[in-house]
Phi, psi and omega in degrees: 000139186236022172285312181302333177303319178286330181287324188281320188282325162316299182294309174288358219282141183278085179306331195282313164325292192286353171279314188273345165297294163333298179304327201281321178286329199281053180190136226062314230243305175097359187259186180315117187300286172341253180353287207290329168322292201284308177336308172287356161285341219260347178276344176267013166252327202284309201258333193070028168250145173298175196281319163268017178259343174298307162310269183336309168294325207083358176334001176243045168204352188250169165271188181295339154332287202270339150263010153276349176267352171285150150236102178276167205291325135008291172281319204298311170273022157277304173303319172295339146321287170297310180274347193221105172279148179322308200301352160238010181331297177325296150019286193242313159270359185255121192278359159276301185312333146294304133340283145341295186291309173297003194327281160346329201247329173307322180052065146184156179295140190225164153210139205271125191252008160285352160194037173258157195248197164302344214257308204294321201285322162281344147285001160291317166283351128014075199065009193263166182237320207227139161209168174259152145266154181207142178272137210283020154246026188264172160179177194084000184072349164317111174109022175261132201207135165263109167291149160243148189285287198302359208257340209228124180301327181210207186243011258196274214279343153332284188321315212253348159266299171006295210285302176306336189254342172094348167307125190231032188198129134271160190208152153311129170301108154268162203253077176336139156336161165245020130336291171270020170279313203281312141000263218216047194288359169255011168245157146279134172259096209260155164238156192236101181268127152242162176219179197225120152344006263216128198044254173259004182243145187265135142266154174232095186276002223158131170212125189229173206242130169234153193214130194300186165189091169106289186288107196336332163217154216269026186280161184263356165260036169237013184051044157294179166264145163238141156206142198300182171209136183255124214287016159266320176310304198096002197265143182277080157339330191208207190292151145254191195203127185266157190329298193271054145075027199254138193272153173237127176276312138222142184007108188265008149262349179245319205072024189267132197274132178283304185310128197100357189293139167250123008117102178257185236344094164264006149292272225279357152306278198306337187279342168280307183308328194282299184336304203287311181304023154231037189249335157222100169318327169265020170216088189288320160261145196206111160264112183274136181273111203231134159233139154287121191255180174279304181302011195116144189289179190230167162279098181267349171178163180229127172255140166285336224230081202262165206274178157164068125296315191298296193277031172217054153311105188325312225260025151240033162251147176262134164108302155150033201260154184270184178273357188314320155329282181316276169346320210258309167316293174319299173299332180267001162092053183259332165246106166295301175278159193283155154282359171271000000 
């Protein structure tokens, strides 16, 4: 239904964004400032898509065909509606409460700091050189902190930036493949499997590879990289591409090749994910966050609410058409078998 959308994109909306969002496609786009104005209204009544997604897809080049086949944000919370009930939502966003629930899958130590004390935290810390912090409600790589140990006189003054910072969970630092060290080595370089639920069978319609750039960490709304990855191979196919569209063949701080990439145990990537897509059943699309170690991949988080952009970047769509298609076939059961 898309009335709730229009009321939230009508009331909430940033105008002054959307004024420099405007300029920005009529200065890229080359086309009529009028037009486009009313045009980007007129796709967030037609399409449910937002202002910045008019940008991002590029939607002032493509027809009507081919932006009904996006999945805008719109559509993306009518699916997150029909698939994913609220009542364990937390589960899976509140990142200590994941932890937990994921316990099995993560490989690595965390401490929940909603009820660990000063004592726990120096013994967590403990022989650590580096641990992360995370706010237990961030995304987007927003509230993620690399801690240095050696940085804090004690477990006292530790606590209290912990505290200063809204942090409400730590985890022992894992340590990437160096396939994907060689990449980006000062972010983890995660791939984001999503998958779909659907009676006992899991599909994995999408896997894209995200990779830092200068910054701890590898989201693309932090001027990370996104690149598809295919999803039976594991091999990156074609470029990668940062939010405002600029492609990398390879990495422009290591000179390391993305394009060509082989994605190491990515059978065993996937075999985690379909494992995990069934530990809460009633939250059916999940884009899960993987990093590969040398022992086997780990889980670093699962989103219910998965963003989606990174998996519709125009210059990976073929033809210029989105994945909505692609989705919509996996829920209504037009694809029976996983496409991997």
């Amino acid at each position: 239904m898309k009335t709730p959308f229009l009321l939230k994109l009508i009331t909430k909306m940033n105008y002054g964004a959307f004024i420099e969002t405007w300029k920005s496609v009529q200065k890229k786009s080359k086309k009529n400032g009028i037009y486009l104005f009313f045009d980007m209204i007129y796709c967030g009544l037609v399409y449910q898509s937002g202002y910045i997604e008019y940008d991002i897809f590029e939607f002032h080049r493509l027809n009507a065909k081919q932006r009904a086949s996006y999945i805008t944000r719109g559509k993306l919370n009518a699916l997150i509606r029909r698939l994913n009930s609220t009542e364990h939502w937390n589960l899976l966003a509140n990142k200590a409460d994941f932890d937990a629930t994921f316990k099995e899958y993560i490989h690595r130590d965390f401490l929940d700091l909603r009820t660990a004390g000063v004592e726990d935290i120096g013994a967590f810390v403990e022989g650590r050189e580096y641990i992360i912090g995370k706010v237990l409600n961030g995304s987007c790589g927003r509230g993620i902190h690399k801690l240095k140990v050696s940085d804090y006189p004690d477990a006292q003054a530790l606590n209290e930036e912990l505290k200063s910072r809204g942090i409400g969970l730590i985890e022992e630092l894992v340590i990437q493949h160096p396939v994907l060290a060689a990449i980006h080595p000062h972010s983890v370089n995660t791939l984001r499997v999503m998958t779909i639920l659907m009676g006992d069978v899991v599909h994995i319609p999408t896997v894209y590879l995200r990779i830092g750039n200068g910054k701890h960490v590898d989201n693309l709304n932090s001027g990370g990289f996104g690149a598809v990855v295919d999803v039976k191979t594991g091999i990156v196919p074609m470029v990668a591409v940062d939010k405002d569209g600029h492609p990398a063949t390879h990495h422009p701080l290591t000179g390391t090749a993305i394009v060509g990439a082989q994605m190491p145990m990515f059978q065993e990537v996937k075999e985690l994910c379909r494992k995990a897509a069934h530990v809460v059943p009633d939250i059916r699309m999940v884009g899960w966050d993987v990093c590969v170690t040398e022992n086997g991949p780990l889980l670093i988080e699962g989103n219910p609410f998965p963003g989606n952009d990174l998996t519709q970047l125009p210059i990976h769509m073929v033809d210029g058409y989105g994945r909505y298609n692609q989705f919509m076939d996996i829920i209504e059961g037009r694809i029976a078998t996983p496409q991997d």
